[in-house]
MARNUKE-868995 format. One line per 5 residues: number of its first residue (from 1); their letters; for each residue x, y, z of N, C-alpha, C, O, CB. Coordinates in steps of 0.2 Angstrom, whole numbers, plus 5000, padded with zeros to 4 digits. Atoms other than C-alpha are relative to their C-alpha. Glycine has a CB too. Layout:
N
NUM> A> X Y Z X Y Z X Y Z X Y Z X Y Z ~ ...
//
This chain:
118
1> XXXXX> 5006 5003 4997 5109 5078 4945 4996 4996 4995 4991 4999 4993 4995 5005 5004 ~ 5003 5003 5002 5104 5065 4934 4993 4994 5001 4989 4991 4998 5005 4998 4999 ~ 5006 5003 4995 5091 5057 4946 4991 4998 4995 4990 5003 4991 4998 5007 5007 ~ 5006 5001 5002 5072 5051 4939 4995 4997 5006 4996 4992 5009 5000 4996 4995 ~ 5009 5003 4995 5056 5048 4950 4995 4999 4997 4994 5002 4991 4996 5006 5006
6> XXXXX> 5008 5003 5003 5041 5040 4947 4996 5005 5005 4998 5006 5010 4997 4989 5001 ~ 5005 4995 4999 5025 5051 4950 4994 4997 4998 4992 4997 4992 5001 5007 4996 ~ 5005 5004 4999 5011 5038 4954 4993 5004 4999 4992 5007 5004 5001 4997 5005 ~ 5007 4996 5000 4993 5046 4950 4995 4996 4999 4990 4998 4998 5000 5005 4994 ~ 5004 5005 5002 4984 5030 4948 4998 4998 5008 5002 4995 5012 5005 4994 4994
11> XXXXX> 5003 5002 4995 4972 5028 4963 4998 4991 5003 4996 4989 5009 4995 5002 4999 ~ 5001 5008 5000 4973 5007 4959 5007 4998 5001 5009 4992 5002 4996 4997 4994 ~ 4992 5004 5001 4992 5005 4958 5003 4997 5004 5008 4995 5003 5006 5004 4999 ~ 4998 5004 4993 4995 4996 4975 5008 4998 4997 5013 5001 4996 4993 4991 5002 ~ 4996 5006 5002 5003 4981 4970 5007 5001 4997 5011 4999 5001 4996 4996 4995
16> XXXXX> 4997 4997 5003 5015 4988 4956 5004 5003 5004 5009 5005 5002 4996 5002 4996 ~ 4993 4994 4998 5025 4999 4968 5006 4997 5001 5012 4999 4999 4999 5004 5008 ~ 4994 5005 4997 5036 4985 4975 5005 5000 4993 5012 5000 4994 4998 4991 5002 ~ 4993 5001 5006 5046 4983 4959 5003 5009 4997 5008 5011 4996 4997 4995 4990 ~ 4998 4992 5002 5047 5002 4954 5002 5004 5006 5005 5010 5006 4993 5003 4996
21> XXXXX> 4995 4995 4992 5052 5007 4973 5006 4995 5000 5008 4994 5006 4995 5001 5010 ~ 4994 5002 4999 5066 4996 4970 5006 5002 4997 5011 5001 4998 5000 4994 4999 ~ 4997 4998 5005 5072 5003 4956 5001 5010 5001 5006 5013 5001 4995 4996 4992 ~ 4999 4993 5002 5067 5021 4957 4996 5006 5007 4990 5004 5010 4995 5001 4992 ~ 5006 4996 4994 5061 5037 4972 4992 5000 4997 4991 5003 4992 5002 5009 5000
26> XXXXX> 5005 4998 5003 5042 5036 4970 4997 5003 5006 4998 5003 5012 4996 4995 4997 ~ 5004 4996 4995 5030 5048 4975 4991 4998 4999 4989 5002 4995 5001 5008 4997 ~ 5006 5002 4998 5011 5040 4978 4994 5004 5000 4993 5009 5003 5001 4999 5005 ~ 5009 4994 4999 4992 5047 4976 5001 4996 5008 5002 4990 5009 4988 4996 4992 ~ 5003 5005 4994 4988 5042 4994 4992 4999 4999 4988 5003 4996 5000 5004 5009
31> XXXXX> 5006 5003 5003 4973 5031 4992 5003 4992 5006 5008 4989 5007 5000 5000 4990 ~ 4998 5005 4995 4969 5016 5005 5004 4992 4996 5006 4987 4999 4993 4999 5004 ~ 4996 5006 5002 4976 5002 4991 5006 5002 4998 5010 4998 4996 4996 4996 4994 ~ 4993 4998 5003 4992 5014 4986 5001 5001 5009 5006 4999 5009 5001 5008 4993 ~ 4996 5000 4994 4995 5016 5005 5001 4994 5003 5005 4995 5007 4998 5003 5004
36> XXXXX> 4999 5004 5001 4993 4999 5008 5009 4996 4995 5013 4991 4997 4994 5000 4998 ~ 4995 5002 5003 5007 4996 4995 5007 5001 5005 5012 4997 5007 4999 5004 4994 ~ 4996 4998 4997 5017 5008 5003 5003 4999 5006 5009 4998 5006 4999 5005 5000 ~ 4998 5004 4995 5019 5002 5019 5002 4995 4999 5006 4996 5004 4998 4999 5002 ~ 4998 5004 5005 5024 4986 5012 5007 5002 4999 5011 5001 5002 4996 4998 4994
41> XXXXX> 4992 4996 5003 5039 4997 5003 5002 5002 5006 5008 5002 5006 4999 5008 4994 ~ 4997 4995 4995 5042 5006 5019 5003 4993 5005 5008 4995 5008 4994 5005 5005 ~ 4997 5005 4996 5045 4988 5028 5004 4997 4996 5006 4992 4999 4996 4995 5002 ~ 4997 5005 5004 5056 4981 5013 5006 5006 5001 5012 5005 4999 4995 4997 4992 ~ 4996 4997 5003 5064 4998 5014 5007 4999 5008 5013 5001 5009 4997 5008 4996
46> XXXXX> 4993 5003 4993 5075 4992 5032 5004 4994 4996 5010 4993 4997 4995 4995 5011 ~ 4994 5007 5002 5082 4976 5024 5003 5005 4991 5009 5005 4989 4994 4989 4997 ~ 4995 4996 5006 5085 4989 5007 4999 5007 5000 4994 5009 4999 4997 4998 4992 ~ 5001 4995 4997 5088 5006 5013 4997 5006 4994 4994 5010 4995 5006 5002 5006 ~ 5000 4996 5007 5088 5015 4995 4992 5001 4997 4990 5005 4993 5005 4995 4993
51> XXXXX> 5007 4999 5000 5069 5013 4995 4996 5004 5004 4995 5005 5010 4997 4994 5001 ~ 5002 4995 4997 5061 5028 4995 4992 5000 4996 4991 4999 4990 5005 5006 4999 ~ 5007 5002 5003 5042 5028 4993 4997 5006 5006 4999 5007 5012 4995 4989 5000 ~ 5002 4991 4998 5032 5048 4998 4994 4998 4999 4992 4994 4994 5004 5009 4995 ~ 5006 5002 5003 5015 5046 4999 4997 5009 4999 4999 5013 5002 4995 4995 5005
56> XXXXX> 5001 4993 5000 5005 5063 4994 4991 5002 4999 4986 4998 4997 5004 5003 4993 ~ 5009 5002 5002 4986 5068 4993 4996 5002 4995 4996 5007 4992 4995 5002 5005 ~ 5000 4997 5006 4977 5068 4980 4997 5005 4998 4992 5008 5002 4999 4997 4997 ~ 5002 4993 4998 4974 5084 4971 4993 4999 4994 4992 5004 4990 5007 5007 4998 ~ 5003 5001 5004 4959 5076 4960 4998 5006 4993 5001 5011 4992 4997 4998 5004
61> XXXXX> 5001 4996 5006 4950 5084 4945 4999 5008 4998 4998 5011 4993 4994 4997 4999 ~ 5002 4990 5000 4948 5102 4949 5006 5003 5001 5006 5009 5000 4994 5003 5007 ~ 4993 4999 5000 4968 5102 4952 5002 5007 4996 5002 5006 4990 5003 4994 4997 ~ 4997 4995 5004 4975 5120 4947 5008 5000 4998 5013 4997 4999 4998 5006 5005 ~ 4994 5000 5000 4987 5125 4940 5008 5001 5007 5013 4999 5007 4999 5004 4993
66> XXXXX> 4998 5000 4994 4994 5131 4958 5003 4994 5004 5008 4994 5007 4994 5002 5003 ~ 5001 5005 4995 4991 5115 4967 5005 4996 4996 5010 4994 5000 4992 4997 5001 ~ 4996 5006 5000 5001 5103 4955 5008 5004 4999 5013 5001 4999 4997 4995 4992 ~ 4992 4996 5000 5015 5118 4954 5003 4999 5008 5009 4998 5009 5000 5009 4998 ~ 4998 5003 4991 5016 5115 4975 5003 4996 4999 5009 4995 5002 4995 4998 5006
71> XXXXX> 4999 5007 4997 5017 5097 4974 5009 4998 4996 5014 4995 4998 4993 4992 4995 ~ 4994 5003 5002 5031 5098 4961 5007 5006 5005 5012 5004 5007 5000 5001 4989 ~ 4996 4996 4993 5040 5112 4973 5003 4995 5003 5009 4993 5003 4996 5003 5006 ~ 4999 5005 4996 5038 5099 4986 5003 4996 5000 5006 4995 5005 4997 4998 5001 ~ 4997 5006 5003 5044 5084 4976 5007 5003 5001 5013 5000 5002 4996 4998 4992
76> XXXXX> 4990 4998 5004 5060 5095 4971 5002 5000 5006 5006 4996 5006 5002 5008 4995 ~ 4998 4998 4994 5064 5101 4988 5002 4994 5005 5006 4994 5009 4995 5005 5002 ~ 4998 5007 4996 5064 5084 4997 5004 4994 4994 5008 4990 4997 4991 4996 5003 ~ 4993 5005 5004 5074 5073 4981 5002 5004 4994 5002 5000 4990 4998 4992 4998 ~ 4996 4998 5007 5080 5084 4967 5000 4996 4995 5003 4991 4996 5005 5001 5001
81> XXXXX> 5002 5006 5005 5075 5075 4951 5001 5004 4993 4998 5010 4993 4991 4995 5001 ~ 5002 4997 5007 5078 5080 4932 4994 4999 4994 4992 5002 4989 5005 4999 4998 ~ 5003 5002 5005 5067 5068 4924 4994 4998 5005 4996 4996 5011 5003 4994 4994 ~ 5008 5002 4993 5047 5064 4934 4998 4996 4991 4997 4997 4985 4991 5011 5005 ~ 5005 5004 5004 5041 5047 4926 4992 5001 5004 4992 5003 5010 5002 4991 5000
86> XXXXX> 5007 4994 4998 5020 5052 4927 4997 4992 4998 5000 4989 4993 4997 5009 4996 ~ 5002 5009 5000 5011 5033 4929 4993 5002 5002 4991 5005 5007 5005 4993 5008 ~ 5008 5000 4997 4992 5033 4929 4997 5005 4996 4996 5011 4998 4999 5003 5008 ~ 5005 4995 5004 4981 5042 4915 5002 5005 4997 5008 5006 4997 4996 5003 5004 ~ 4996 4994 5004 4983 5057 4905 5000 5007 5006 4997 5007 5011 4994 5003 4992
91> XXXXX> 4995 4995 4995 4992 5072 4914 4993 5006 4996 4993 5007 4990 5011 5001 4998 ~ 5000 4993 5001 4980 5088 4914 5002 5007 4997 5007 5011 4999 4999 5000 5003 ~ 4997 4992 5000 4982 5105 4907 5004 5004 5003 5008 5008 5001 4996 5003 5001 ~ 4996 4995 4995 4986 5113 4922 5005 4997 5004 5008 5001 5008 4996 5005 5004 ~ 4994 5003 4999 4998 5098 4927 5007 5003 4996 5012 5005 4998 4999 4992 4999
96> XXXXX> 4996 4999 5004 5006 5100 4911 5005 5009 4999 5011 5010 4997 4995 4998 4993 ~ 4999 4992 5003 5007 5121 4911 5005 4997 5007 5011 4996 5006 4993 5010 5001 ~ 4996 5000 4992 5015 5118 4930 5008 4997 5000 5013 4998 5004 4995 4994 5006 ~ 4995 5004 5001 5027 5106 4924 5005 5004 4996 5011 5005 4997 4998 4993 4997 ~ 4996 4997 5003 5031 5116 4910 5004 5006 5002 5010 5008 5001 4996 5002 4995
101> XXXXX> 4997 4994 4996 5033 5133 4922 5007 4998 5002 5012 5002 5001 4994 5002 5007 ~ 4992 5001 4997 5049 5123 4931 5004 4999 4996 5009 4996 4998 5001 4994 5004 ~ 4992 5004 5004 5058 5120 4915 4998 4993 4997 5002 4991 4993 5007 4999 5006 ~ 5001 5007 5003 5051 5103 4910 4996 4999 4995 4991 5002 4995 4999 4994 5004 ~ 5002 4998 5005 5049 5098 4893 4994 4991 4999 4997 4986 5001 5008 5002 4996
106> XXXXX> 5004 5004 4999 5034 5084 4892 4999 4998 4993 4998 5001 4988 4994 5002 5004 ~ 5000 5004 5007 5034 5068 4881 4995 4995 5002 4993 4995 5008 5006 4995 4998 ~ 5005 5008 4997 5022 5052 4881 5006 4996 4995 5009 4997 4990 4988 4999 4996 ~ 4995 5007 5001 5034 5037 4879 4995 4992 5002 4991 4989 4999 5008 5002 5007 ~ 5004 5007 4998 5028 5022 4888 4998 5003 5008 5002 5003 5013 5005 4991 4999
111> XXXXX> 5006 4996 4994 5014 5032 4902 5004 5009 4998 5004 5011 4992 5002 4996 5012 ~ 4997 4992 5000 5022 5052 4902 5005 5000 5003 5005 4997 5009 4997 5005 5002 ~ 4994 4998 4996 5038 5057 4906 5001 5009 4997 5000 5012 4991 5008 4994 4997 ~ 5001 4992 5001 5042 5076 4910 5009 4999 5001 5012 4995 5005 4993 5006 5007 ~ 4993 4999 4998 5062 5081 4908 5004 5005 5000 5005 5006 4994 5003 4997 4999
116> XXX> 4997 4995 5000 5073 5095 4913 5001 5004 4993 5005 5001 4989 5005 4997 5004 ~ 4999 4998 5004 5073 5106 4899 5008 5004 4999 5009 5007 5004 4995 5003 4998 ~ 4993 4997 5000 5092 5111 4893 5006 4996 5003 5012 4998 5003 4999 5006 5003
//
């Protein structure tokens, strides 16, 4: 399971999804200009069926460590992924412990990427 998903966190990213849901599963802050997008991806994804775009809500600033360990459950349980590209701002503390808890090992490259440790 070599797989990678993008993990959208950026409340402005609209626009931007169409090329990166062509390329890759993404998962979405819902927000009315990132759902906006998404639909858009969800009509593009009948003529390209491999377009998969999840929207999720968001778990803003007070986010526990709990809450972002659910979402990555969640994420895993519906597409199985080894590497999560993280698009939108610096990744929190208790994103980062949560991420770390499942085994993933967390870089900043170009935005953050978290990946299967081992």
């Amino acid at each position: 399971m070599a797989r990678t998903l993008a993990l959208v966190l950026d409340p402005q990213f609209g626009t931007q999804l169409g090329p990166i849901a062509f390329h890759t599963a993404v998962w979405i802050v819902d927000t009315p200009v990132n759902r906006t997008a998404a639909q858009e991806a969800w009509r593009s994804a009948d003529e390209w069926p491999h377009i998969s775009v999840t929207m999720f809500r968001p778990l803003g600033d007070a986010a526990t460590r709990k809450d972002w360990a659910d979402l990555i459950e969640q994420i895993t349980l519906q597409q199985p992924f080894e590497t999560l590209d993280i698009i939108g701002g610096e990744i929190a503390t208790s994103f980062r412990d949560a991420l770390e808890d499942a085994g993933f090992v967390v870089f900043r490259a170009k935005g953050w990427r978290a990946k299967r440790a081992g």
